[in-house]
C-alpha positions in Angstrom: 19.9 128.2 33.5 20.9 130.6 30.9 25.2 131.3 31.3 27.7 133.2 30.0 28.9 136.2 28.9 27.3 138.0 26.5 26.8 141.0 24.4 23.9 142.3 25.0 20.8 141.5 27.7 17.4 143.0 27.0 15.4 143.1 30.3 11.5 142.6 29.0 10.0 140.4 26.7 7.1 142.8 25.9 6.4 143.8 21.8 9.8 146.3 22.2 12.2 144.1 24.0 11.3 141.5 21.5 11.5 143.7 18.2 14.9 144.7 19.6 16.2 141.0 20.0 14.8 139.9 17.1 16.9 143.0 15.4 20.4 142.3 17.0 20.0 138.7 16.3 20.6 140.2 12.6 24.2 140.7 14.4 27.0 138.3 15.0 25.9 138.8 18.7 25.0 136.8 21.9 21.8 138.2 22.6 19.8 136.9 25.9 16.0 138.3 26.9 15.2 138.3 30.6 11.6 138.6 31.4 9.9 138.8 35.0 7.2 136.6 34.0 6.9 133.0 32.5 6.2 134.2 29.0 6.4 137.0 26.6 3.9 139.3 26.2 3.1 139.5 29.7 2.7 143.1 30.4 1.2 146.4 28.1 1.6 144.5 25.1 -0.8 141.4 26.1 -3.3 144.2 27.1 -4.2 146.8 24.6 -6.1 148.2 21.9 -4.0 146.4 19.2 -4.5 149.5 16.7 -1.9 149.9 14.0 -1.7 154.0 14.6 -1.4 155.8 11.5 0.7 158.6 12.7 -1.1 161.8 13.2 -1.6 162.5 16.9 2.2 162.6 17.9 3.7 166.4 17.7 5.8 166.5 15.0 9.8 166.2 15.4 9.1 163.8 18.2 10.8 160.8 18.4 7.0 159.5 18.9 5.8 160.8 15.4 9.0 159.4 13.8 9.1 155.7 14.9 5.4 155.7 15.0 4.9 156.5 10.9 8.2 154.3 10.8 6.9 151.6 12.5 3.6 151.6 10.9 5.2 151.2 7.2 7.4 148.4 8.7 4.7 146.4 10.5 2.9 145.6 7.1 6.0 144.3 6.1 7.2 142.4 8.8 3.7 140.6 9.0 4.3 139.1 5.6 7.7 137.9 6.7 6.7 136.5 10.4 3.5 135.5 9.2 1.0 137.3 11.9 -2.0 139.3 11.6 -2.3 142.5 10.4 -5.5 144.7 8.7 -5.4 148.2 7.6 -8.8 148.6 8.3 -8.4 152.5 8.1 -9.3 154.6 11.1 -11.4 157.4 11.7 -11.5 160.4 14.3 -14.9 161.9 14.8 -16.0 164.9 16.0 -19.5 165.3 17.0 -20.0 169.5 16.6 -19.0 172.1 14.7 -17.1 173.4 17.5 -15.3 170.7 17.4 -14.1 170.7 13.6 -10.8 172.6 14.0 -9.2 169.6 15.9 -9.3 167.7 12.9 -7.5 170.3 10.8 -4.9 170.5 13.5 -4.8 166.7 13.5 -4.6 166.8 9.5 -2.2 169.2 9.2 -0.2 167.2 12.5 -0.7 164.3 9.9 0.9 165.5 7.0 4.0 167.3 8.9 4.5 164.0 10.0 4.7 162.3 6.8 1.6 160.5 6.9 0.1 159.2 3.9 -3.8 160.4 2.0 -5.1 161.6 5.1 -8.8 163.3 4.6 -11.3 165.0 6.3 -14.7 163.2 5.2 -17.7 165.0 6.2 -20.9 163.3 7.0 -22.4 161.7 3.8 -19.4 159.8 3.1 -19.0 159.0 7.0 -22.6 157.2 7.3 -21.7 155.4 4.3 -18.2 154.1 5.4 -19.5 153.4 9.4 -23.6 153.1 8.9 -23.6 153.3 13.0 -21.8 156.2 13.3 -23.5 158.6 15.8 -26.6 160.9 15.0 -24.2 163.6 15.9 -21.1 163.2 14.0 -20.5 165.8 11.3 -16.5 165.2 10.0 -14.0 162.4 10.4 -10.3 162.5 9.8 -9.9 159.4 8.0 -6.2 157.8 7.4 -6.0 154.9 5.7 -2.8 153.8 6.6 -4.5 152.8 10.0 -4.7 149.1 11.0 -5.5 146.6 13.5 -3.0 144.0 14.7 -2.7 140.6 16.5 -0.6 141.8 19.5 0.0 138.3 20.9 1.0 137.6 17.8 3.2 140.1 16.4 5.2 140.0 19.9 5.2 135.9 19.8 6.6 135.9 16.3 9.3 138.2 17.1 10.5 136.2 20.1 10.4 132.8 17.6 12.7 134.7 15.3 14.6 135.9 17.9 15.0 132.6 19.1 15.2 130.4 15.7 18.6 133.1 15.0 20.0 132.5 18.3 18.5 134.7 21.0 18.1 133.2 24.2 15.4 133.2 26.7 15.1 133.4 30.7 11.8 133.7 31.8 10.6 133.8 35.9 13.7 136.4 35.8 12.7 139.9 37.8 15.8 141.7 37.4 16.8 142.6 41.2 20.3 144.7 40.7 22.3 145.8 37.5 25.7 147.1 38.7 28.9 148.0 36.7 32.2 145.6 37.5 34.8 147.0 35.2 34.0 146.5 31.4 31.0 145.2 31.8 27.2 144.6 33.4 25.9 142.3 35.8 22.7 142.1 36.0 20.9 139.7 38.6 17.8 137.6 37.3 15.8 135.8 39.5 18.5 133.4 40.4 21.0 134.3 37.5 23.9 136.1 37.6 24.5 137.1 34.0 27.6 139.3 32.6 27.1 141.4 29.3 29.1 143.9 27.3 25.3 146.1 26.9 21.9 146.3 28.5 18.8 147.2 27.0 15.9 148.2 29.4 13.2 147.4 27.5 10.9 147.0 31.0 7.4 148.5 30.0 6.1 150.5 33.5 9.1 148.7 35.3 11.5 150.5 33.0 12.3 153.3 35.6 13.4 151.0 38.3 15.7 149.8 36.0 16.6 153.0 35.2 17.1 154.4 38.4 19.1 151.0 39.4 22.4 152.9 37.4 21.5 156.3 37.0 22.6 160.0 38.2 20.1 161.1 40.9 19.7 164.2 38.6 18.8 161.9 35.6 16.3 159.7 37.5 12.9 158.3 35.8 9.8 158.4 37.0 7.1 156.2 35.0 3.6 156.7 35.9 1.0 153.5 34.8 -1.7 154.8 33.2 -5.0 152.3 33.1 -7.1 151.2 30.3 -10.3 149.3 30.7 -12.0 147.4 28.0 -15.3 145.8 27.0 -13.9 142.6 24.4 -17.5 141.7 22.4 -18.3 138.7 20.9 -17.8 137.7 16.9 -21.6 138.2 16.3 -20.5 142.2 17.1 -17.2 142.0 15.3 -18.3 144.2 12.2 -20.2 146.4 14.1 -18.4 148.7 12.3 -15.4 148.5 10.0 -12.9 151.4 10.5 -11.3 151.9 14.4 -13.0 154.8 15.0 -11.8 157.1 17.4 -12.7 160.3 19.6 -10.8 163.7 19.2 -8.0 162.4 21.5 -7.5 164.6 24.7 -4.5 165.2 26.9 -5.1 161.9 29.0 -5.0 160.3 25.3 -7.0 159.2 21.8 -10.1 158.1 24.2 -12.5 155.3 24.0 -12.3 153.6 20.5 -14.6 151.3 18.8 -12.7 149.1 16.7 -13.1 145.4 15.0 -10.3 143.3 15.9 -8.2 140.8 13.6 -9.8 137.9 15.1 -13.3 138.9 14.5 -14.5 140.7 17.6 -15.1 144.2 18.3 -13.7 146.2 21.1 -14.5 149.0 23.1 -12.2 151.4 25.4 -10.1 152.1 26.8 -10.0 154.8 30.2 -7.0 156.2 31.1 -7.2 156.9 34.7 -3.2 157.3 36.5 -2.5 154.6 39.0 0.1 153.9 42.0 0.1 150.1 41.5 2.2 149.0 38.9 0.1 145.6 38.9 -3.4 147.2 39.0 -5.2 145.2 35.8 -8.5 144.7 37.8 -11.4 146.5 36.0 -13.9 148.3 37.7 -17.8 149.0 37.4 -16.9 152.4 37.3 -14.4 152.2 34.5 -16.5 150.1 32.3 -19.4 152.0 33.1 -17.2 155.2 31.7 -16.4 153.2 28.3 -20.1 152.0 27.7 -21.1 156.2 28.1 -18.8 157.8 26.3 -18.4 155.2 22.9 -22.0 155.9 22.4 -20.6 159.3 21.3 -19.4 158.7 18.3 -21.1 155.1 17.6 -24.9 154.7 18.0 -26.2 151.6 20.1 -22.8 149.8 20.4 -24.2 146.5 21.0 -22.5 146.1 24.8 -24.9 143.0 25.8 -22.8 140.9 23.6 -19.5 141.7 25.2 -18.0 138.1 26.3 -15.2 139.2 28.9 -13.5 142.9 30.2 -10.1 143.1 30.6 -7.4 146.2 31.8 -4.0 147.1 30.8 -1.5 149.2 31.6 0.1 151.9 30.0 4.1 153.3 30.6 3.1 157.2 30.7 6.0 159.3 31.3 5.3 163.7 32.3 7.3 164.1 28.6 5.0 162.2 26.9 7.8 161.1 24.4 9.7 157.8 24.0 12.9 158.2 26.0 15.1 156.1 23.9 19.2 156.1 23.8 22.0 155.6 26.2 22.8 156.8 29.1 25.3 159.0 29.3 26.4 158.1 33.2 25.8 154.4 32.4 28.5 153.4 29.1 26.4 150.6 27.0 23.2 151.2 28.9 20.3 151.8 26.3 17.0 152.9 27.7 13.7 151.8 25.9 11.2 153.3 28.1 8.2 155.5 28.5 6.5 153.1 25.5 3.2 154.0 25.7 0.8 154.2 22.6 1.7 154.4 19.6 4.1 152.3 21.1 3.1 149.0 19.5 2.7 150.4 16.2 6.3 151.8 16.8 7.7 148.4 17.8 9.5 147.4 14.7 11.0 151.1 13.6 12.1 150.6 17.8 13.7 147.3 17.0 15.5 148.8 14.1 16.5 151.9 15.7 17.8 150.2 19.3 19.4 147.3 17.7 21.4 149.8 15.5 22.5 151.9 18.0 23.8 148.8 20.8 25.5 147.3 17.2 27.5 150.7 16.7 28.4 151.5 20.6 29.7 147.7 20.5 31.3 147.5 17.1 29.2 144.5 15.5 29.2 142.9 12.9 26.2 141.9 10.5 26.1 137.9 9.7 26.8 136.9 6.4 24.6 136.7 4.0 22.0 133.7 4.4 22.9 133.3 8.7 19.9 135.5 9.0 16.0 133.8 8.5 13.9 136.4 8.7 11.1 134.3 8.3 8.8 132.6 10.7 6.5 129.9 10.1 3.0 130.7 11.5 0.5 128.6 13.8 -2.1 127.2 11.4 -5.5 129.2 11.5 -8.6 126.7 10.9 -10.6 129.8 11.1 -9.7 130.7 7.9 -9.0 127.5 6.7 -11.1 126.2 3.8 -12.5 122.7 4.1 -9.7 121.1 1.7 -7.3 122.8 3.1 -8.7 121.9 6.7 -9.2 117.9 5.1 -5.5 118.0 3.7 -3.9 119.1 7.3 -6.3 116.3 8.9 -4.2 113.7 6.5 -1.2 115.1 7.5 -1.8 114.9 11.1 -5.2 113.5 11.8 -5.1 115.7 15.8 -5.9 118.1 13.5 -9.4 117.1 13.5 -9.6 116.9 16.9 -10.9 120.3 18.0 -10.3 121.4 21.3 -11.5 124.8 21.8 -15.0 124.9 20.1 -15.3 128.7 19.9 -12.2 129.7 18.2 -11.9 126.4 16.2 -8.4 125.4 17.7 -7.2 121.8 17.2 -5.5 119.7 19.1 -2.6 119.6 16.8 -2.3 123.3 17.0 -1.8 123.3 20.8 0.8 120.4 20.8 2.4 122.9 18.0 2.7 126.2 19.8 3.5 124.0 22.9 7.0 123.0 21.4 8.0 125.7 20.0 11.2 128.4 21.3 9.9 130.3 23.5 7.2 127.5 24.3 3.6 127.7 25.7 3.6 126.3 29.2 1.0 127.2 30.3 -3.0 128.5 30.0 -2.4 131.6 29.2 0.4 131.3 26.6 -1.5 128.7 24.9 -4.4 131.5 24.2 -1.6 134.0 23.3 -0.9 131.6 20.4 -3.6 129.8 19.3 -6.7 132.1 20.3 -8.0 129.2 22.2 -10.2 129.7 25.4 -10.4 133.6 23.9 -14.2 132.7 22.9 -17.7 133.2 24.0 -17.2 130.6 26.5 -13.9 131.9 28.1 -12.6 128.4 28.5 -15.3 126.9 29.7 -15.5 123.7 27.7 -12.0 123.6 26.2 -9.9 124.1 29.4 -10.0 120.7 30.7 -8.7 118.9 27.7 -6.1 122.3 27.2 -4.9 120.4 30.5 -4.5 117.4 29.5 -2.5 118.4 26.4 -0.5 119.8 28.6 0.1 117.2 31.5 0.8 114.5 28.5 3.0 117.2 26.2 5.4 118.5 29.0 5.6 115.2 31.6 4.2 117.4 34.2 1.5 116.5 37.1 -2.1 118.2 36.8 -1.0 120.7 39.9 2.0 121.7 37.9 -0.2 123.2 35.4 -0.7 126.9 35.6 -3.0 129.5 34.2 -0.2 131.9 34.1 2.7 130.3 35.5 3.8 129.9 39.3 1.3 131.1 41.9 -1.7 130.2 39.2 -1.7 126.3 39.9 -5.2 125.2 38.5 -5.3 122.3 40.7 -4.2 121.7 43.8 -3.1 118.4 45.8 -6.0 116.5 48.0 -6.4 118.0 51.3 -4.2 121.1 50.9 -6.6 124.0 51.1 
């Protein structure tokens, strides 16, 4: 169990609660991450549309539009530092009338007053030759450049390595219960843990306003609404289907269904946005998938849906403001609120991380390690996707499990998986596995490779088979004989 006193606890270990650690870690701090679940990237960031925003739909001098363009210009950088994948793929808005051609001048002219780089209107000529399936009735795009795709798992997984390889700590199966003041400083209650800390940072995606409202003044209360997102996730054969993420002229529910390639090869379709009571709702419907098969066919012809390999819904941490609410609480000395993160909010992470960590290191009088006590670098899980045959040969020399391949779909070797499953924070299970290595995320779902996945595990962690989860306690994949 994680003990001690320490400077500063982030409660969630989603994209922002890991960009911040990963930040105050460049501090002579004792950081510890508490997360509800057995892993990170758990919540909203494990279920998205992994789009690197360019920066134009936010209203300018919102603290949305600035940590957004922020955040974009950082994540290119960060992703050659923490080696995970990133594409700027471009994007596109559509509009399918003329009627509908004065939202992209606002958009533009949003853009620029927002600092965004060579934004264009392109009208159709040059749209059917940059997407060759764009709708028979599109006339004009708004096409940024700067726009991207990103590896979600990733980017939030490499984070919480750093984190961890510069001294961040870790406490996962942790749902914070209570955080109450006792002279100087917090106590917050975490799963079993009682841990003291100079700061808090509530960092708790659509849980952020409970932990909000656990220290607040009833006239400064939160109210976080989760707003639902379903998906259709197609398989490779689809993946460039087209080859910008082109979106619809966003509405006040959001930027609508997207069709977008993704930077492992697929091509994805959604989301909805429909406002739910259950914080816990990720079921998809027929209805909702239904809604994203009609209305992507509006500004992409003859999506090809029949190859979609699996659906999936997330959850988005909509607040009435529709701005970040970022800073501390004025009622609550050294309580920092990260909340309302809803999109662009993983394109925002790192300009988050940067602007969080800076403002807990001021309030607390830190101090920057010395030179050198800071890696920012992280090594990355090998990739024999895009690995070429020597390359693939030399790691097999090195460590022939290499050449045993596990998951046949995704190319992932059994070396890989004994890999991710030792590293800080570890995989421990199904789930965190795929977040890592891609494995089971093919056109099989798991079918072949989860099996052997289990044995890895059993062998790799000295565990029993019914201690093996698909997403850690209540998932048991097995069960013992003649328990029901």
């Amino acid at each position: 169990m994680v003990q001690g006193l320490y400077d500063v606890i982030v409660i969630g270990a989603g994209v922002s609660g890991c960009a911040i650690a990963r930040e105050l870690a460049r501090y002579d701090a004792r950081v510890c991450v508490v997360e509800k679940e057995e892993d990170v990237c758990c919540g909203t960031s494990k279920a998205n549309s992994a789009i690197v925003h360019a920066g134009f739909d936010a209203q300018p001098g919102s603290l949305m539009a600035k940590l957004n363009v922020e955040g974009n210009r950082l994540m290119y950088e960060w992703a050659k530092e923490l080696n995970f994948g990133v594409i700027p793929v471009g994007s596109l808005v559509v509009c399918v009338s003329e009627d509908e051609r004065s939202g992209l001048d606002v958009l533009l002219e949003r853009g620029r007053a927002n600092g965004v780089p060579d934004l264009r209107i392109v009208e159709r000529d040059e749209l059917l030759q940059m997407e060759p399936h764009i709708s028979d009735e599109a006339v004009a795009a708004l096409y940024a450049p700067t726009g991207g795709i990103v590896d979600c798992f990733g980017l939030t997984i490499a984070l919480a390595e750093n984190a961890a390889a510069n001294g961040a700590k870790f406490l996962f199966d942790a749902p914070v219960s209570s955080v109450c003041r006792d002279g100087d400083v917090w106590v917050v209650q975490a799963g079993d843990a009682e841990l003291r800390t100079r700061a808090v940072v509530n960092a708790a995606g659509v849980y952020a306003d409970d932990i909000h409202n656990m220290v607040a003044a009833p006239d400064h209360r939160l109210r976080i609404v989760a707003r639902k997102g379903e998906y259709h996730l197609l398989d490779t054969t689809a993946g460039e289907y087209v080859h910008h993420t082109v979106f619809m002229l966003p509405s006040a529910m959001g930027k609508g269904v997207l069709v977008s390639p993704t930077v492992h090869g697929n091509l994805i379709v959604g989301p909805t946005a429909i406002d739910v009571d259950d914080k816990e709702a990720t079921n998809t419907t027929a209805e909702g998938l239904a809604e994203v098969a009609a209305k992507c066919s509006l500004t992409v012809k003859d999506v090809p849906l029949h190859e979609a390999i699996t659906s999936f819904a997330g959850l988005r941490a909509h607040q009435e403001a529709h701005d970040f609410v970022i800073g501390e609480l004025a009622e609550a000395p050294c309580f920092f609120d990260c909340a309302a993160i809803e999109s662009p909010g993983l394109t925002s992470a790192p300009a988050i991380g940067c602007m969080v960590s800076q403002q807990v290191a001021e309030r607390l009088g830190l101090a920057k390690k010395p030179d050198g006590a800071f890696d920012p670098t992280r090594p990355g899980v090998v990739n024999l996707v895009i690995a070429s045959f020597d390359e693939w040969d030399a790691l097999c020399k090195q460590d022939p499990a290499y050449g045993n391949v596990i998951c046949r779909c995704c190319r992932v070797s059994e070396a890989q998986i004994v890999d991710v499953i030792h590293r800080n924070p570890p995989a421990t299970s199904l789930d965190a596995i795929k977040r890592r290595t891609g494995a089971t995320m093919g056109r099989c779902q798991g079918g072949f490779c989860t099996p052997k996945i289990m044995g890895i595990l059993e062998r790799e962690l000295g565990i029993r088979p019914q201690g093996i989860t698909k997403a850690g306690k209540g998932s048991e994949l097995l069960v013992d004989e003649g328990r029901a």
